[in-house]
FIVEX-670746 format. One record per atom (N, C-alpha, C): residue number from 1; atom name; x, y, z. Coordinates in nm, 4 decimals. Layout:
N
<pos:NUM&site:CA&u:X&v:Y&w:Z> $
...
//
This chain:
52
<pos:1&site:N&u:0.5131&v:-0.7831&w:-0.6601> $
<pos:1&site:CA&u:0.4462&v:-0.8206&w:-0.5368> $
<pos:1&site:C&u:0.5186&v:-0.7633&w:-0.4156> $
<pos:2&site:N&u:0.6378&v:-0.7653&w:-0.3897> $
<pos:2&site:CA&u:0.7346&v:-0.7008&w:-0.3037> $
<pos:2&site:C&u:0.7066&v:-0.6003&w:-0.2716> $
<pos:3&site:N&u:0.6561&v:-0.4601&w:-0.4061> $
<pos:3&site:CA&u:0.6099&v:-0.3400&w:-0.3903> $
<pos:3&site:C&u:0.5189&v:-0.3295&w:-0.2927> $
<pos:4&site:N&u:0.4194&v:-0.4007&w:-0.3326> $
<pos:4&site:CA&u:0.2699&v:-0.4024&w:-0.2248> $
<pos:4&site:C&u:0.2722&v:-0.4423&w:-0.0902> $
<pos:5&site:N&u:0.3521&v:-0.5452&w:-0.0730> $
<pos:5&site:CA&u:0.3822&v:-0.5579&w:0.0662> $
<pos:5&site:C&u:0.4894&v:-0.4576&w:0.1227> $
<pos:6&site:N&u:0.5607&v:-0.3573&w:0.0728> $
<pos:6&site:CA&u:0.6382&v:-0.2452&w:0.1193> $
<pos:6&site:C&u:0.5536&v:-0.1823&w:0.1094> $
<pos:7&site:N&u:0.4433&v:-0.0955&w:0.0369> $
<pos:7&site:CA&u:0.3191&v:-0.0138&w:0.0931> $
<pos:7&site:C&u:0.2939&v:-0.0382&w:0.1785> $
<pos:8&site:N&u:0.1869&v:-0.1562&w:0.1814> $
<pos:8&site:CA&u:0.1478&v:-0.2062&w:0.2758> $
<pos:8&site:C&u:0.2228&v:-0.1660&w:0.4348> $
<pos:9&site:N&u:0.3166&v:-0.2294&w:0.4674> $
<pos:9&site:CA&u:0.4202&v:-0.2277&w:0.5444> $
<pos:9&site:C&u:0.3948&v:-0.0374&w:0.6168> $
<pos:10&site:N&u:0.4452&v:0.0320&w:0.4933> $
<pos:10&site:CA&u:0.4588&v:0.1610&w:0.5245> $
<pos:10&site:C&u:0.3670&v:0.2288&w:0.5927> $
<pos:11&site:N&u:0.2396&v:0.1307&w:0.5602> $
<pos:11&site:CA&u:0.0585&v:0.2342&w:0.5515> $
<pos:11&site:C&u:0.0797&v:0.1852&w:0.7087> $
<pos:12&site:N&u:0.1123&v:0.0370&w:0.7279> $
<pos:12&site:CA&u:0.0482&v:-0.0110&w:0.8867> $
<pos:12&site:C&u:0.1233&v:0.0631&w:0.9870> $
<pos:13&site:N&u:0.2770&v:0.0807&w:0.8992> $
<pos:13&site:CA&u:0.3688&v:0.1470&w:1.0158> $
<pos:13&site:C&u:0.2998&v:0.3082&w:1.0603> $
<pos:14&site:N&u:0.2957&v:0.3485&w:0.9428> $
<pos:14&site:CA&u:0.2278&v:0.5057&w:0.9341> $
<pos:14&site:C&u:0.0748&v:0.5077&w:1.0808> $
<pos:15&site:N&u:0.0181&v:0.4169&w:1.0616> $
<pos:15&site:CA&u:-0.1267&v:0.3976&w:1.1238> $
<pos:15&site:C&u:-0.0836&v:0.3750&w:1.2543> $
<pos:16&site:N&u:0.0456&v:0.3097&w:1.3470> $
<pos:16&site:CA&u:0.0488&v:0.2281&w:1.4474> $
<pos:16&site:C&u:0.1251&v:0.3973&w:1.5043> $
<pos:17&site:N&u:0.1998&v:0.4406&w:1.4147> $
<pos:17&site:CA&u:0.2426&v:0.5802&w:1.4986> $
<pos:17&site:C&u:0.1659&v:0.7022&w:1.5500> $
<pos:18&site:N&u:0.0499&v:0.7007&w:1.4354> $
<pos:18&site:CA&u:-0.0604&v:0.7685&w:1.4445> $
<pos:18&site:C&u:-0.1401&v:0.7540&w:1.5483> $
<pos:19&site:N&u:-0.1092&v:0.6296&w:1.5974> $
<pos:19&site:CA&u:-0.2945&v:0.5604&w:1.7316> $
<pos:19&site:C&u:-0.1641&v:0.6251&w:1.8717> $
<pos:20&site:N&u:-0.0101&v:0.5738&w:1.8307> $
<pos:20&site:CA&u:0.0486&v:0.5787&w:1.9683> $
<pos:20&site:C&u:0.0888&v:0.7047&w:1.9750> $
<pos:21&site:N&u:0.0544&v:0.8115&w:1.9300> $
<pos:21&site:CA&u:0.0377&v:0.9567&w:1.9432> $
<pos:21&site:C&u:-0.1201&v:1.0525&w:2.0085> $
<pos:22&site:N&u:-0.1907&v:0.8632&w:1.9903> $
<pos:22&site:CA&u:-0.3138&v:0.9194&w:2.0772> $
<pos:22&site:C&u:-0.3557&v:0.9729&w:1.9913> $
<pos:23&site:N&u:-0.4247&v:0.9826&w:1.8609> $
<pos:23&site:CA&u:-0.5090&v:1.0652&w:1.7197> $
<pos:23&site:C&u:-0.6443&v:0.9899&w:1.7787> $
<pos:24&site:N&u:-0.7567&v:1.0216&w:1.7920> $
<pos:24&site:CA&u:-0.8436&v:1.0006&w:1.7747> $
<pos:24&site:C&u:-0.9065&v:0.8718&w:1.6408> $
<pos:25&site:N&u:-0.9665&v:0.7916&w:1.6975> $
<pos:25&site:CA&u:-0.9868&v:0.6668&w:1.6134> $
<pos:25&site:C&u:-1.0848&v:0.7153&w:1.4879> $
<pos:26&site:N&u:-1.1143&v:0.7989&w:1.5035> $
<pos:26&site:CA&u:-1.2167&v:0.9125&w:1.4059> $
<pos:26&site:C&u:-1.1158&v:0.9167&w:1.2733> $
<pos:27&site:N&u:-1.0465&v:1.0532&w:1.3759> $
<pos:27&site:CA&u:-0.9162&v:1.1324&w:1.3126> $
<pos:27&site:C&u:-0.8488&v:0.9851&w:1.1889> $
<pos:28&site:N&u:-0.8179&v:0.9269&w:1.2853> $
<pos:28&site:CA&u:-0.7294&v:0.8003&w:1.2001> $
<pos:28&site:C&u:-0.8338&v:0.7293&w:1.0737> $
<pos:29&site:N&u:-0.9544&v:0.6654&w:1.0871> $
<pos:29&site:CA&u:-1.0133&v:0.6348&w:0.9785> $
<pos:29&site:C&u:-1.0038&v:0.7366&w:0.8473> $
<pos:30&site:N&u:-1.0330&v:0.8755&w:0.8665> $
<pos:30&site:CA&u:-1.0516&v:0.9586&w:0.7530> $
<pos:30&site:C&u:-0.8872&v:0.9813&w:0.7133> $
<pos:31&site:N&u:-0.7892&v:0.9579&w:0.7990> $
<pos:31&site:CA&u:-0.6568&v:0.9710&w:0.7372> $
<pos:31&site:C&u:-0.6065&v:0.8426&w:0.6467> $
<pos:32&site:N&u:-0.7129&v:0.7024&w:0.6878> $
<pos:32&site:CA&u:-0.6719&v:0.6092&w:0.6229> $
<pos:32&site:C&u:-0.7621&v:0.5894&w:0.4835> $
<pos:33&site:N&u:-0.8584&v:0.6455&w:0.4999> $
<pos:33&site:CA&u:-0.9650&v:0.6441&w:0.4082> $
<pos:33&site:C&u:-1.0687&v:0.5186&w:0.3966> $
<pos:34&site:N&u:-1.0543&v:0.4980&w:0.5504> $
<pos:34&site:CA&u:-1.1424&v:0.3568&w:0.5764> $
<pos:34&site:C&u:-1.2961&v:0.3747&w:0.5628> $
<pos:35&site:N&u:-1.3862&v:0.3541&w:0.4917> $
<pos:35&site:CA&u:-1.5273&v:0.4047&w:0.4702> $
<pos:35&site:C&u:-1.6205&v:0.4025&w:0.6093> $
<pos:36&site:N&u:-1.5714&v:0.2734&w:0.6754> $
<pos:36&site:CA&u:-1.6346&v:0.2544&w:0.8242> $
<pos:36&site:C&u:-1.5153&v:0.2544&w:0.9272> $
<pos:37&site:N&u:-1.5978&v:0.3051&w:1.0638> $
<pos:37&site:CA&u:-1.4417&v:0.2806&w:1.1814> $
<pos:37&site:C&u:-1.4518&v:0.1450&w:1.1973> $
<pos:38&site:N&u:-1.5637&v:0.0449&w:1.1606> $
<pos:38&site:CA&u:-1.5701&v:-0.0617&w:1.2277> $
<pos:38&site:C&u:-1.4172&v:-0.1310&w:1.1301> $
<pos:39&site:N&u:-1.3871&v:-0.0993&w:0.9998> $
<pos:39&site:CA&u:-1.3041&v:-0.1208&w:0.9389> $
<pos:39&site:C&u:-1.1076&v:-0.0929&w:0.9567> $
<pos:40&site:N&u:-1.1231&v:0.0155&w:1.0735> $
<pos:40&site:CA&u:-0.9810&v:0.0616&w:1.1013> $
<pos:40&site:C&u:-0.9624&v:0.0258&w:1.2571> $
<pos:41&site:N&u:-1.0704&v:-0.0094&w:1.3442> $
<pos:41&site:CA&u:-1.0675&v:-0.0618&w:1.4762> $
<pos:41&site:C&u:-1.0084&v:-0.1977&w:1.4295> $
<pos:42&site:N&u:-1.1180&v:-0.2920&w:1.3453> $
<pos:42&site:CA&u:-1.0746&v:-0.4173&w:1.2820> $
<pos:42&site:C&u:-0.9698&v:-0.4320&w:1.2790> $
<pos:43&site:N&u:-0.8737&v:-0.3414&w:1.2000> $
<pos:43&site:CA&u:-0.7296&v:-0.3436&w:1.1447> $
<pos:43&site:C&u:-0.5962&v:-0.3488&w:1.2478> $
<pos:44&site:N&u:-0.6755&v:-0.2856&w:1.2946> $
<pos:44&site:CA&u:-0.5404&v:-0.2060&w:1.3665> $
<pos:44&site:C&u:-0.5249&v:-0.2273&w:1.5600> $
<pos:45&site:N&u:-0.6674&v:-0.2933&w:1.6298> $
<pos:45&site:CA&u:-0.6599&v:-0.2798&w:1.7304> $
<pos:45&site:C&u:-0.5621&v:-0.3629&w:1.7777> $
<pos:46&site:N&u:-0.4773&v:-0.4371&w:1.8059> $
<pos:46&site:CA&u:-0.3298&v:-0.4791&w:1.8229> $
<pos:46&site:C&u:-0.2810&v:-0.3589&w:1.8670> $
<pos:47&site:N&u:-0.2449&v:-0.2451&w:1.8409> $
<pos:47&site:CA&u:-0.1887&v:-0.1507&w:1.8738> $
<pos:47&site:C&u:-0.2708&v:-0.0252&w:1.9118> $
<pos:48&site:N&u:-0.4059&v:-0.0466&w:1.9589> $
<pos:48&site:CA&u:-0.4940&v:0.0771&w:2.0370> $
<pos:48&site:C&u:-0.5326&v:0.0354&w:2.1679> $
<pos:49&site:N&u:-0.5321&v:-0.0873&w:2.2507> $
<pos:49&site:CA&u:-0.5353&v:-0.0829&w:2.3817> $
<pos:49&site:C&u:-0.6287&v:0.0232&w:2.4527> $
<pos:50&site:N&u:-0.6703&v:0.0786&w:2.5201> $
<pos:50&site:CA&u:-0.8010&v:0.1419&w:2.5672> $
<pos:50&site:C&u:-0.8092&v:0.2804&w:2.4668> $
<pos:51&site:N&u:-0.7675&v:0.2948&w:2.4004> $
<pos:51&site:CA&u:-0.8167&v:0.3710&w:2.3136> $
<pos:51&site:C&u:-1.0263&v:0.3400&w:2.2214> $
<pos:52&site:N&u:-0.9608&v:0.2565&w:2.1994> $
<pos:52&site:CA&u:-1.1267&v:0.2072&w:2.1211> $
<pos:52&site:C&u:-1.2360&v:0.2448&w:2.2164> $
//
């Protein structure tokens, strides 16, 4: 279980560097492999601020 929450961990860290580099919320879904954006806005907006 430890494992998955260190993925985990890695994927959100990976995603929060990605938005504060300014990637396009597009760009970022197909890097996360989120099927919808409504699914990676969901996730992640905590750390996109006028980006969305």
């Amino acid at each position: 279980m430890e494992s998955i929450k260190f993925s985990h961990g890695l994927r959100k860290m990976y995603t929060i560097n990605i938005f504060e580099k300014n990637i396009p919320s597009k760009t970022v879904q197909v890097l996360m492999g989120h099927p919808y954006i409504t699914i990676t806005l969901n996730l992640y907006t905590e750390v996109m601020g006028n980006q969305k």
